[in-house]
N, C-alpha and C positions, 0 to 999 in steps of 0.2 A: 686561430692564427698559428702558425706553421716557426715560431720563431727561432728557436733550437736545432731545425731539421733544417730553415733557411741557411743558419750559421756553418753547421757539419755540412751540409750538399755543398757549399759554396767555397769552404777549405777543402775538400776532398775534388771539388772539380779543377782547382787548382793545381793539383797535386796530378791529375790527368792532364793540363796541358803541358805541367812540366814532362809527364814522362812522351806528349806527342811530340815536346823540345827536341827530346833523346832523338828520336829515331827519326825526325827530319836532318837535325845534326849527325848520325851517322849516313843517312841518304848522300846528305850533300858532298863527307868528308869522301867518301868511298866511290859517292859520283855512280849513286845507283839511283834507277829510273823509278822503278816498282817492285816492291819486294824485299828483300834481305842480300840477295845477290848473292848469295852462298857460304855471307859469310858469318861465324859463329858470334860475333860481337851483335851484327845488324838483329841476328833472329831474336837474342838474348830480349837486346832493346824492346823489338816488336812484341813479344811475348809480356814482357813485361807492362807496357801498356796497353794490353787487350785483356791481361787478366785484369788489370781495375776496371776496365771499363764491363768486363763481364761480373763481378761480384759487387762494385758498387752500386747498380741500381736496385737493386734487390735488398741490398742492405737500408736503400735512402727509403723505399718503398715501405719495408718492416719500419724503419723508424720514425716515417712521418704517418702512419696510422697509430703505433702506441702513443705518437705526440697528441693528435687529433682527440683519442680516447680517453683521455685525461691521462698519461701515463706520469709516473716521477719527473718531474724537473732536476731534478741532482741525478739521477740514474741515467736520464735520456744522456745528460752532460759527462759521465763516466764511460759510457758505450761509445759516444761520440770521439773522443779524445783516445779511446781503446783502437776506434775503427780508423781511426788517422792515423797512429801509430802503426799499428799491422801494415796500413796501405803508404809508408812512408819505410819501414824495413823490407819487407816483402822485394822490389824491382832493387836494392841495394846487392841482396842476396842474390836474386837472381841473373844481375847484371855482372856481376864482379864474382861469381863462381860456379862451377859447376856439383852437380848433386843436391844433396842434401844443406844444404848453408844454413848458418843463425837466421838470417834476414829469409829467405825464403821458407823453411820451415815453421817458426812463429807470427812472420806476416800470414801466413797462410792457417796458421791452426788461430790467430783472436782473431781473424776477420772471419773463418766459419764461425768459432765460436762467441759471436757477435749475433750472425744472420740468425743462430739456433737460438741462443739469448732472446733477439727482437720477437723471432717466431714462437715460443711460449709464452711471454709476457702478453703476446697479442692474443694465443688460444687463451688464456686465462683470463683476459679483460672480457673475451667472449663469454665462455663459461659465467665468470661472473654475473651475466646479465643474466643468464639462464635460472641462476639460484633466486 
């Protein structure tokens, strides 16, 4: 049973339609068809919810195989609450400034370092089998 990886995919997919919220509320306010329309606010939006939807599945995918594998229960539950957090700074940063931001530089450095996290625990549970 998947029951940890149910909980995080399920808050983090929420977290996706809030940011498909954004950018249909910037569509509608700006009264754009398709696209950003040129304007620096729309693409901010746009960008910001195609990066979760480009790094969360990869992350839910790493961490419903450590789940399946027997991985830690209190661990999956810290990486989970890590990978919310990044994916909940992350479009804050990116929406509200340009460059380098708090929110967009550290949503972006624990949600790699989340997917790298899942991807060694999962080469190691491998390995494991191997000894």
């Amino acid at each position: 049973m998947l029951f940890i990886t149910g909980l995080y995919a399920s808050i983090l997919a929420l977290i996706i339609i809030w940011l498909c919220y954004q950018v249909v509320s910037f569509r509608r306010t700006k009264r754009v068809d398709i696209g950003d329309g040129g304007d620096s606010t729309g693409i901010r939006h746009i960008r910001a919810q195609q990066n979760a939807v480009e790094y969360i599945p990869i992350a839910m995918i790493l961490f419903a195989a450590y789940e399946l594998n027997g991985g830690n229960h209190w661990l999956l539950h810290g990486i989970g609450i890590a990978l919310v957090l990044g994916r909940l700074i992350h479009p804050s940063g990116l929406v509200n400034g340009k460059g380098a931001t708090f929110g967009r530089f550290y949503g972006t450095l624990i949600t790699w370092l989340v997917i790298l996290l899942l991807a060694g625990l999962n080469i190691g549970k491998y390995i494991s089998t191997l000894i």
